[in-house]
Kinemage of the C-alpha trace (Angstrom):
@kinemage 1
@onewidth
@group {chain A} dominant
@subgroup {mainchain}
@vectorlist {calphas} color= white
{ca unk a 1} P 107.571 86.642 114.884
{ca unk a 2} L 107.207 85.871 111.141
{ca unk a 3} L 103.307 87.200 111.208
{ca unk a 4} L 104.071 89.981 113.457
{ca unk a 5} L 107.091 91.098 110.733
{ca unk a 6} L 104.496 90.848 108.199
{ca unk a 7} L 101.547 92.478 109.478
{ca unk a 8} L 103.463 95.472 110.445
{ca unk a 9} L 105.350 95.503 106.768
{ca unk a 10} L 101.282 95.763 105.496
{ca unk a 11} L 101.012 98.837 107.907
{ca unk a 12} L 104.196 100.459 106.924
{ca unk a 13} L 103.559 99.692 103.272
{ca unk a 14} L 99.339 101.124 103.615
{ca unk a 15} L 100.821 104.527 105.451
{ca unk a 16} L 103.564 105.110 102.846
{ca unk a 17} L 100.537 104.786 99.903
{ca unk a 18} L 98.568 106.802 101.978
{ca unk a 19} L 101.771 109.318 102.111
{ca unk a 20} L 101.664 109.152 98.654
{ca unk a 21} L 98.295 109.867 97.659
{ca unk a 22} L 98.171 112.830 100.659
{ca unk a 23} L 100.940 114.641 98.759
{ca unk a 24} L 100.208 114.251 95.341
{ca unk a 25} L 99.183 117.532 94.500
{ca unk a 26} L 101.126 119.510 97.017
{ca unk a 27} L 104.598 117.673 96.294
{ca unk a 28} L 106.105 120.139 94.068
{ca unk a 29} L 105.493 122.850 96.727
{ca unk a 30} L 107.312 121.222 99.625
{ca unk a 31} L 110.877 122.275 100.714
{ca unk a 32} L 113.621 120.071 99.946
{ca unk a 33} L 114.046 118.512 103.178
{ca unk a 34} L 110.370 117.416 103.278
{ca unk a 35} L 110.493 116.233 99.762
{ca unk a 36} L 113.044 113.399 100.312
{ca unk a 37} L 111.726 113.123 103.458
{ca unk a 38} L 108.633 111.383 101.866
{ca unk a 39} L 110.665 110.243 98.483
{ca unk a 40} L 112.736 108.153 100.476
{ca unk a 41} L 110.105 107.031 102.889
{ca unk a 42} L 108.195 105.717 99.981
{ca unk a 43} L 111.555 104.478 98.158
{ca unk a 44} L 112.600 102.430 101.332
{ca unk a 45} L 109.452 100.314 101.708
{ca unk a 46} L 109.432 99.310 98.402
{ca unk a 47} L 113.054 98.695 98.153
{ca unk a 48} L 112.418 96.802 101.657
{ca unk a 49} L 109.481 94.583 100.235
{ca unk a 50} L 111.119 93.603 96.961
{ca unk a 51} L 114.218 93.044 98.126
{ca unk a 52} L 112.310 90.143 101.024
{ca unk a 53} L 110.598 88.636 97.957
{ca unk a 54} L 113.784 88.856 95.572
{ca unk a 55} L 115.880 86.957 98.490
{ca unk a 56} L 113.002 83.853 98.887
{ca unk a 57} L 113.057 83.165 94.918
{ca unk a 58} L 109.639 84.889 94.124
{ca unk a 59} L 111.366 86.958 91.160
{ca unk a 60} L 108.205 87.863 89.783
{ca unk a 61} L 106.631 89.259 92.757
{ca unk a 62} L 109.641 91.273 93.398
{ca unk a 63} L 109.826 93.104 90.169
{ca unk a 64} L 105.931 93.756 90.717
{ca unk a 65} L 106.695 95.598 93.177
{ca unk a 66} L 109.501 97.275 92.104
{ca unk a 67} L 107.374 98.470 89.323
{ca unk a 68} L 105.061 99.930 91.213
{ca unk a 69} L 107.172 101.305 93.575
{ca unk a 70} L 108.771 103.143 90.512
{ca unk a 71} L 105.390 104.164 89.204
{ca unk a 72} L 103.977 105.802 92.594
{ca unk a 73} L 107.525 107.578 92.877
{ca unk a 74} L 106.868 109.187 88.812
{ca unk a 75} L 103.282 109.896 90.088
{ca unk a 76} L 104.145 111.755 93.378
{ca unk a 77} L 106.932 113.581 91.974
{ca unk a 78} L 105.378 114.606 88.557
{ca unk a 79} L 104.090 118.148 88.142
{ca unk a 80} L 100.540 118.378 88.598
{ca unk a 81} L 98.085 119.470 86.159
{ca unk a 82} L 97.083 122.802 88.075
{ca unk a 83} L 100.935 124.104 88.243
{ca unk a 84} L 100.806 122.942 84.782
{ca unk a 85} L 97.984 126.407 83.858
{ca unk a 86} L 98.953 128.356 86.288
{ca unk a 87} L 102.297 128.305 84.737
{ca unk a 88} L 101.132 129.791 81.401
């Protein structure tokens, strides 16, 4: 039970980096709806995975992840350099 949990938290976790580097550029173009869609899809695992490793004492390894759940968040939703010139 415990490796089958685990092995399909690495899947989930693989797809939703996946998600985020698919999007990266066309983000900002997205409807609303789609953009939480994948905001809180991303948001979730994260939130999922540090909470598991807040709750068995690994502090560290939970605010890891947090960070980096935080940073591919700021990196998804950021504006992308090519809106950035086409903008002038």
């Amino acid at each position: 039970m415990i490796f089958g949990h685990i092995l399909f938290g690495t899947i989930s976790l693989i797809g939703v980096l996946l998600l985020d580097y698919g999007f990266r550029d066309e983000f900002n173009s997205l409807n609303l709806i789609q953009k939480l869609a994948i905001f809180f899809s991303i948001f979730g695992i994260f939130a999922t995975v540090a909470l598991g490793l807040f709750m068995v004492g690994n502090l560290l390894a939970g605010a890891a992840v947090s960070i980096v759940g935080l940073v591919l968040l700021v990196y998804l939703i950021r504006p992308t350099v090519k809106e950035k010139n086409t903008n002038k």
